[in-house]
C-alpha positions as CSV (number, residue, x, y, z in Angstrom):
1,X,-26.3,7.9,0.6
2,X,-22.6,8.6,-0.3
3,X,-19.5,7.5,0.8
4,X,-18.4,11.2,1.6
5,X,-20.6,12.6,4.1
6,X,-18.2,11.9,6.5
7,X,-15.6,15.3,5.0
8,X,-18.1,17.3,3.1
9,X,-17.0,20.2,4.8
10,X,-13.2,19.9,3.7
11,X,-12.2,21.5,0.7
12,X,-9.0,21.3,-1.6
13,X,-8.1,17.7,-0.2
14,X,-5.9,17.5,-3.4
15,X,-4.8,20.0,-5.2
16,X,-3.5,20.4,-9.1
17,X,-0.9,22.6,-10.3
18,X,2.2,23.2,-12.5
19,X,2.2,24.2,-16.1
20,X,1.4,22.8,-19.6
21,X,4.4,20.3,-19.9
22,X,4.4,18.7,-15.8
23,X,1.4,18.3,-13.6
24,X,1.1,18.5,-10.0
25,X,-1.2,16.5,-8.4
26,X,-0.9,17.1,-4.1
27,X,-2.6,15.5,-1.5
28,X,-3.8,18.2,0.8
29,X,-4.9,17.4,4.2
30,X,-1.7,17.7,6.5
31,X,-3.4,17.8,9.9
32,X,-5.2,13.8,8.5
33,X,-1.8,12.6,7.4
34,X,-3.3,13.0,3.8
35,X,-5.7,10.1,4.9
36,X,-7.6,9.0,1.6
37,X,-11.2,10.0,1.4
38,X,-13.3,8.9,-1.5
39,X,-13.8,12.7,-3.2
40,X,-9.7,12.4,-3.1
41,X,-9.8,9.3,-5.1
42,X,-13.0,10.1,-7.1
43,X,-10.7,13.5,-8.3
44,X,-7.7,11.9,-8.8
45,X,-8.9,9.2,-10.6
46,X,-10.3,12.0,-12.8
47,X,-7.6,14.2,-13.8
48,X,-5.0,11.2,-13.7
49,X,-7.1,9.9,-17.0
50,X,-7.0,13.6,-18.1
51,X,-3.7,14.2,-17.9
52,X,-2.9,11.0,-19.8
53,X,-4.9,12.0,-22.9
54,X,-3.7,15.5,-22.7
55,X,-0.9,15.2,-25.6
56,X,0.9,18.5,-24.4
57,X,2.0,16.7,-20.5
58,X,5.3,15.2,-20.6
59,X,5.1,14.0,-16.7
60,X,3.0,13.7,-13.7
61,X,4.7,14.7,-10.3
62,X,2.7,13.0,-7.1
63,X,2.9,14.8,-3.2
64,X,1.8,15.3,0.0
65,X,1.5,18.6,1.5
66,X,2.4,18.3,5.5
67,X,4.8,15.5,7.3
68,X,2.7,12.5,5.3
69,X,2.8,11.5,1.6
70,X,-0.1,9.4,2.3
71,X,-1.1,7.5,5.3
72,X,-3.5,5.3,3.9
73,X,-7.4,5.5,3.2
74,X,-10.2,6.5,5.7
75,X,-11.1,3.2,6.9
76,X,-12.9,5.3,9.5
77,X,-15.6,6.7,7.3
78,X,-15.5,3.4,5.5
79,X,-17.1,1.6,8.3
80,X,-19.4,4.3,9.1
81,X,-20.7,4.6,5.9
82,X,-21.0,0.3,5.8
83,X,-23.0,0.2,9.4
84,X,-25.6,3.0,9.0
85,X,-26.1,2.3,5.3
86,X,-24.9,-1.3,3.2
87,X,-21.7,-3.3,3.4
88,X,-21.4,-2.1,-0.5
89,X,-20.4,1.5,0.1
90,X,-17.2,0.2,1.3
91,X,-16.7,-1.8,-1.8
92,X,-17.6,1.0,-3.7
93,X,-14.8,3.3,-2.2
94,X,-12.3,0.3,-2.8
95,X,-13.2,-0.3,-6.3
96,X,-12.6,3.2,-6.6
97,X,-9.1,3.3,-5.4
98,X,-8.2,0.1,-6.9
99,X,-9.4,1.6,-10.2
100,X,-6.9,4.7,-9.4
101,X,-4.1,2.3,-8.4
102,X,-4.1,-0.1,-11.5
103,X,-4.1,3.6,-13.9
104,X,-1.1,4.4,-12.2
105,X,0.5,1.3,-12.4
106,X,-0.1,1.0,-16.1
107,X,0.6,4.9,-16.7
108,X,1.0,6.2,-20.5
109,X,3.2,9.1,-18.9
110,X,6.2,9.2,-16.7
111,X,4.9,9.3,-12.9
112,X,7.4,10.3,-10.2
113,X,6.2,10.0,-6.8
114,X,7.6,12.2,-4.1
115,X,7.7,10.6,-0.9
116,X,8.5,12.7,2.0
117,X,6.8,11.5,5.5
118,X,4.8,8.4,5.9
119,X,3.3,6.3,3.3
120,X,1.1,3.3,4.5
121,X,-1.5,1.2,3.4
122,X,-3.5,3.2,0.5
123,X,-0.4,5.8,0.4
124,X,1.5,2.9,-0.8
125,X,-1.1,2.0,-3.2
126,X,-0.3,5.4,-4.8
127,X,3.1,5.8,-4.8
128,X,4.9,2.4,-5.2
129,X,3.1,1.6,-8.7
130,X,4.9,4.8,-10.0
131,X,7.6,4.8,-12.6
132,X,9.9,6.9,-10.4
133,X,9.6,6.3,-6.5
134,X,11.9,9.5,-4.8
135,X,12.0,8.5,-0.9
136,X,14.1,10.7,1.8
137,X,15.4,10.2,5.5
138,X,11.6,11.2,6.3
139,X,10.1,8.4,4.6
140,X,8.1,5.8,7.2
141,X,7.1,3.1,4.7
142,X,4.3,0.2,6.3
143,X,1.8,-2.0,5.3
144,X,0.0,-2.3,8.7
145,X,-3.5,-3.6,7.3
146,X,-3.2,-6.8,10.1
147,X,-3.8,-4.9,13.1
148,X,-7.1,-3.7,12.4
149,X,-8.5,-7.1,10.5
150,X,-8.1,-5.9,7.1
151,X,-5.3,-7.4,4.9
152,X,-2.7,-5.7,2.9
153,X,-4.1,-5.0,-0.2
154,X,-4.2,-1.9,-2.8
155,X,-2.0,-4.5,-5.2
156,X,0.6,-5.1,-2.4
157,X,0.2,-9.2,-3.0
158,X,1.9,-7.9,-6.6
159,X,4.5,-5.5,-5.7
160,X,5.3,-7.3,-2.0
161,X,5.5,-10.7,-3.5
162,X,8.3,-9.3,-5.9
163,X,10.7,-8.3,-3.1
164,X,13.8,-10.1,-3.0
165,X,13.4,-13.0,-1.5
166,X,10.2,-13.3,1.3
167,X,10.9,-9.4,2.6
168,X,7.8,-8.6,0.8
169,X,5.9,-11.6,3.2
170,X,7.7,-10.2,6.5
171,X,6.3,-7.0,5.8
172,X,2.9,-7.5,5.0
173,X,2.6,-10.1,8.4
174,X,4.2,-7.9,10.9
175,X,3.7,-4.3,9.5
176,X,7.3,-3.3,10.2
177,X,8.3,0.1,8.8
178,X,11.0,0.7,6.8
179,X,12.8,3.7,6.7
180,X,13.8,5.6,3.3
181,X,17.2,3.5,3.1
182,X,15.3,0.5,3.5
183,X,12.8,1.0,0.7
184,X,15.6,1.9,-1.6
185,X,17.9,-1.1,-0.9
186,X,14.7,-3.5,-1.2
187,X,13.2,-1.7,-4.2
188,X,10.1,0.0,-3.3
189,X,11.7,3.0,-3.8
190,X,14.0,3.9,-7.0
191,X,16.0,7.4,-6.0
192,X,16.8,8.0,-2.5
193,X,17.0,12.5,-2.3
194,X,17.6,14.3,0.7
195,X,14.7,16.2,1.7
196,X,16.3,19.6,1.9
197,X,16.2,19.0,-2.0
198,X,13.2,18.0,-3.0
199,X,12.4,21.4,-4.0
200,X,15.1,21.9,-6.0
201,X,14.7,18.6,-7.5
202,X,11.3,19.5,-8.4
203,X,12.3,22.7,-9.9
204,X,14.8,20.7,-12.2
205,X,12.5,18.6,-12.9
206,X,10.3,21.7,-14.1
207,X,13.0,22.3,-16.7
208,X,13.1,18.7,-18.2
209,X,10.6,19.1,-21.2
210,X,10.4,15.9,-22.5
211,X,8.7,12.3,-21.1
212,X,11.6,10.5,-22.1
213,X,12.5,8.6,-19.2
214,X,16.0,8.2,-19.5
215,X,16.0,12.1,-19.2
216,X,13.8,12.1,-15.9
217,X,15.7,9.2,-14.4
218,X,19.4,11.1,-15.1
219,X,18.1,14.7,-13.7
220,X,16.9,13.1,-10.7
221,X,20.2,11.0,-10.4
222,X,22.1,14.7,-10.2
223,X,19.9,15.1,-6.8
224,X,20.3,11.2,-5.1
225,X,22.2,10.4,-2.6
226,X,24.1,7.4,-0.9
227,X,22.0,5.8,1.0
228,X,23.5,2.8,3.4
229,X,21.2,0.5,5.3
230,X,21.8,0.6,8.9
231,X,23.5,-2.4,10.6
232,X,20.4,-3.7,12.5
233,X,18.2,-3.3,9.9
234,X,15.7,-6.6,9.3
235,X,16.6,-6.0,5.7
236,X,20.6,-6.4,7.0
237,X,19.5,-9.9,7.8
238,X,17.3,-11.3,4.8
239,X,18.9,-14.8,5.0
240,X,16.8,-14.8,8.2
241,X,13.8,-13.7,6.7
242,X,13.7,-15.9,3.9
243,X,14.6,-18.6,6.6
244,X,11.4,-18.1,8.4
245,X,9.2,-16.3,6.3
246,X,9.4,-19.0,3.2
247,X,7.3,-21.5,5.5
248,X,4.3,-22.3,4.5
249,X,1.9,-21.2,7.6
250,X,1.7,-18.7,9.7
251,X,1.9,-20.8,12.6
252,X,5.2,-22.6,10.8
253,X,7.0,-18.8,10.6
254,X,5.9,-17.8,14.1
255,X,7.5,-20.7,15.4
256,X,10.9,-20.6,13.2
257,X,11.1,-17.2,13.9
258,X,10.7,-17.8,18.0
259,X,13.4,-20.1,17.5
260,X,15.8,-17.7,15.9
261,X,15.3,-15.7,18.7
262,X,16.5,-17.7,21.2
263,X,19.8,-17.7,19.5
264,X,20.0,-13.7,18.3
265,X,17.1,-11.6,19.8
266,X,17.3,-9.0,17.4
267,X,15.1,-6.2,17.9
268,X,13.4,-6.6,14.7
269,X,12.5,-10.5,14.7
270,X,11.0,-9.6,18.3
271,X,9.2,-7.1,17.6
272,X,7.6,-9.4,14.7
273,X,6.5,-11.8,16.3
274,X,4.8,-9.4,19.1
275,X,3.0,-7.5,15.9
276,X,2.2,-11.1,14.3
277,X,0.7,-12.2,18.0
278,X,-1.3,-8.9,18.8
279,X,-2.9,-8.6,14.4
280,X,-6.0,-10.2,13.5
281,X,-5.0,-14.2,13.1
282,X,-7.5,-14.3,10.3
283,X,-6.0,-11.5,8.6
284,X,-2.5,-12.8,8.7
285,X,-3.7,-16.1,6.9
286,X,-5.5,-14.3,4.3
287,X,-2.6,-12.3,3.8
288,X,-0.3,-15.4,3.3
289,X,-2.8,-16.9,1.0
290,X,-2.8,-13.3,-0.9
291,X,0.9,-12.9,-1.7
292,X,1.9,-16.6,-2.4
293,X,-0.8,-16.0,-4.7
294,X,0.3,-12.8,-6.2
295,X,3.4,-14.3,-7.4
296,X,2.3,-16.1,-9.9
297,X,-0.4,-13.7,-11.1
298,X,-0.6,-10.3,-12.7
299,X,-1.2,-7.3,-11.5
300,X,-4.6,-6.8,-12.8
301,X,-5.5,-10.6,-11.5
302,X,-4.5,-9.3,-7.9
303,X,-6.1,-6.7,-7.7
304,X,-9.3,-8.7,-8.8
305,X,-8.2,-11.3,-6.1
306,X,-7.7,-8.6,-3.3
307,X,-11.0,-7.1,-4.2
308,X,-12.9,-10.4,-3.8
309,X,-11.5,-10.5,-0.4
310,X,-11.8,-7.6,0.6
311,X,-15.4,-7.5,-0.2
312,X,-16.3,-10.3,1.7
313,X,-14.4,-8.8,4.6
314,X,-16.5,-5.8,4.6
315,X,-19.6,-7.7,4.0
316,X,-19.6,-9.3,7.7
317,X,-20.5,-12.4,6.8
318,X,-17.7,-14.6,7.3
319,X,-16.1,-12.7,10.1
320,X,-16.4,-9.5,12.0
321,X,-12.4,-8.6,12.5
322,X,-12.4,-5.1,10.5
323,X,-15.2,-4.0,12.5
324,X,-14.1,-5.1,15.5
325,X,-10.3,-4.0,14.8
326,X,-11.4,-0.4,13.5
327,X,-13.2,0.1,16.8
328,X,-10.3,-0.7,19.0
329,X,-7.1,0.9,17.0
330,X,-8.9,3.7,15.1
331,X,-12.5,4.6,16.9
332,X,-12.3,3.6,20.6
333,X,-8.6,3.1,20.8
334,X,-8.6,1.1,23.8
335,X,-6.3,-1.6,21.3
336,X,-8.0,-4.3,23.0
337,X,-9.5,-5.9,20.0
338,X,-11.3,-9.1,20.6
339,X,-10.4,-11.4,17.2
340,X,-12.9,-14.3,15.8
341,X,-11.2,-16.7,16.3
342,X,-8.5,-15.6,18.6
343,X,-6.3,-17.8,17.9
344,X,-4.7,-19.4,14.4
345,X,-5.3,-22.7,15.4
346,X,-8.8,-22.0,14.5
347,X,-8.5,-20.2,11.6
348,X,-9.2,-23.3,9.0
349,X,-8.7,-23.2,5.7
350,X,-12.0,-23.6,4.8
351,X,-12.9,-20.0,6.7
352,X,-9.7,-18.6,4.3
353,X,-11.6,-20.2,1.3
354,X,-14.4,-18.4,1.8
355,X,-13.1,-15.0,1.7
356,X,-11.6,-15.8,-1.7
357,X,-14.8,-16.5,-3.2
358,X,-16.6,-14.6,-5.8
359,X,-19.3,-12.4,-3.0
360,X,-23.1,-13.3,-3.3
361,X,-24.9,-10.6,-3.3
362,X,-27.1,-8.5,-5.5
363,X,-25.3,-5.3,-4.7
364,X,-21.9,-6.5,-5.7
365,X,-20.2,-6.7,-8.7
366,X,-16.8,-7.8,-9.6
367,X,-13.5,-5.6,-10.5
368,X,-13.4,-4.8,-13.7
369,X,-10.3,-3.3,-14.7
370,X,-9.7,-1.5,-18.3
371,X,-8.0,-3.9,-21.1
372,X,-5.3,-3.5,-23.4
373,X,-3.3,-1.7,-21.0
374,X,0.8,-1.4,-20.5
375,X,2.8,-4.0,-18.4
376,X,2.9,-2.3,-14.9
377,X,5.6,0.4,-13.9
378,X,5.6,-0.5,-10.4
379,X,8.4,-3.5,-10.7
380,X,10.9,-2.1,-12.9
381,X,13.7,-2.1,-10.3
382,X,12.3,-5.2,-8.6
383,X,13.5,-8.5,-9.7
384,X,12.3,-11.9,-7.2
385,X,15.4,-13.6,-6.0
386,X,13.7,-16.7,-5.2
């Protein structure tokens, strides 16, 4: 049994191009939103190590074909594969794509991310741990992980918790999308291009002929463009955000942020706290838990963290919410989940406990992440202002 059986049929879900000095590594399935599947993964992981070694590349240049960079993985096939088989071909897929994740974010070469269209979830996993993180006005950036009782992971307690301030906390507990602006101002992105010229950005880029990054970074700079962050932005009002989102509950930044409201009911704080009330209330603690942790940690120790939990989220034992959420967002769609609990009253701590506990079972193993590898790319531009 394999994790793929669910898109044996597809071919070319990435492809790999350019020329001796830059590689081209596209995700390729436009009509899934580039949806991550685990021959996607398994491939990229691949060549990504090839292309390190390979002493002639200079750079690595990372797309989506179609209106999506990457919209996240295929939860779908996940939990198919986990309910007619074992709980373990989920982890599988995840150690996987945490494996692909942490090479990027510890990348020998220059990586430039192109990010045109929607990246969520596993797209961000991709993309943000990338030296060079080129968003335009088409870029739909979320980490919506919540709604369906999974938690954002894919080293998001590493990147999110280095946000300025608690942004990176608002954004993981309400799955608000930021637009290309956004990203840039808050540093998940580093050049902000117009998407009418990407190509010729690319094609520039074609011509650099060397990995020195100061080179990359200047040639791109010929292509940005001013980017201002709209007036009713959330971002517009982080004074807010790190109001209510530094509490220490979920319950504690419900309630400050209800109480903001009934002063300024901006659209954004509502709209929080309806995502917050309708996501998976043992998700949302977990996810608490998960960044608060991540600030303190490194990026390898997240991912190990995230993995842990995760794990024990597919493995059913603790709580059903993934299986349950996937069903009603992604499978059935009637978006009527039924959360265990409901509530986060009774969500204890001792329930979050468990999920952060080492899983016991024969068919598990832990993360194990190569050693001796560079300090992550993925914060350059991002600096806590805590």
């Amino acid at each position: 049994m394999s994790l793929h059986y669910t898109s044996e049929k597809e071919h070319n879900q990435v492809l790999f191009e350019g020329d001796l000095l830059v590689k081209k590594v596209i995700l390729n399935r436009p009509k899934k939103l580039n949806i991550l599947t685990y021959e996607m993964v398994c491939q990229m992981l691949t060549k990504f190590q090839i292309y390190e070694e390979d002493s002639t590349t200079n750079f690595v240049i990372l797309k989506g074909n179609g209106r999506a960079f990457c919209a996240g993985g295929d939860v779908v096939s996940v939990i198919g594969a986990s309910k007619i088989g074992h709980w373990s071909f989920g982890a599988n897929f995840y150690r996987k794509q945490y494996a692909l994740d942490y090479l990027l974010a510890t990348y020998k070469k220059p990586l430039i991310s192109l990010i045109n269209g929607f990246v969520m979830g596993g797209g961000a996993g991709l993309s943000i741990h990338a030296k060079f993180k080129v968003v335009t006005e088409n870029a739909v950036f979320a980490m919506p992980e919540a709604s369906i009782g999974l938690f954002p992971d894919v080293g998001a307690s590493y990147f999110l918790s280095r946000l300025p301030g608690y942004f990176g906390e608002y954004l993981g507990l309400s799955g608000a999308r930021l637009d290309g602006t956004e990203m840039l101002a808050c540093g998940l992105a580093t050049h902000f291009v117009l998407s009418k010229d990407l190509i010729l950005l690319e094609n520039e880029l074609d011509k650099v002929g060397t990995s020195d990054t100061t080179k990359i970074a200047r040639k791109i700079d010929t292509f940005s463009s001013a980017a201002p962050v709209k007036r009713e932005s959330a971002y517009a009002r982080l004074e807010i955000i790190n109001k209510c989102f530094s509490k220490n509950t979920v319950e504690e930044i419900l309630l400050a942020l209800e109480k903001e409201i009934e002063h300024n009911a901006g659209k954004w704080m509502m709209e929080a706290v309806k995502s917050m009330k309708a996501a998976s209330p043992t998700s949302l603690k977990i996810f608490l838990r998960s960044i608060r942790e991540g600030r303190e940690q490194t990026l390898d120790q997240c991912f190990a963290r995230e993995y842990i939990t995760l794990s024990n989220i597919l493995r059913g034992s603790i709580g059903n919410d993934l299986y349950e959420g996937t069903r009603a967002k992604l499978i059935e769609k009637d978006n009527k989940p039924k959360w265990e609990p409901s509530n986060l009253q009774s969500v204890n701590k001792e329930t979050v406990n468990r999920y952060f506990t080492e899983v016991d079972d024969p068919h598990w193993e832990v993360l194990r992440l190569p050693v001796n590898r560079r300090q992550p790319n993925s914060v350059d531009a991002l600096k806590s202002k805590i």
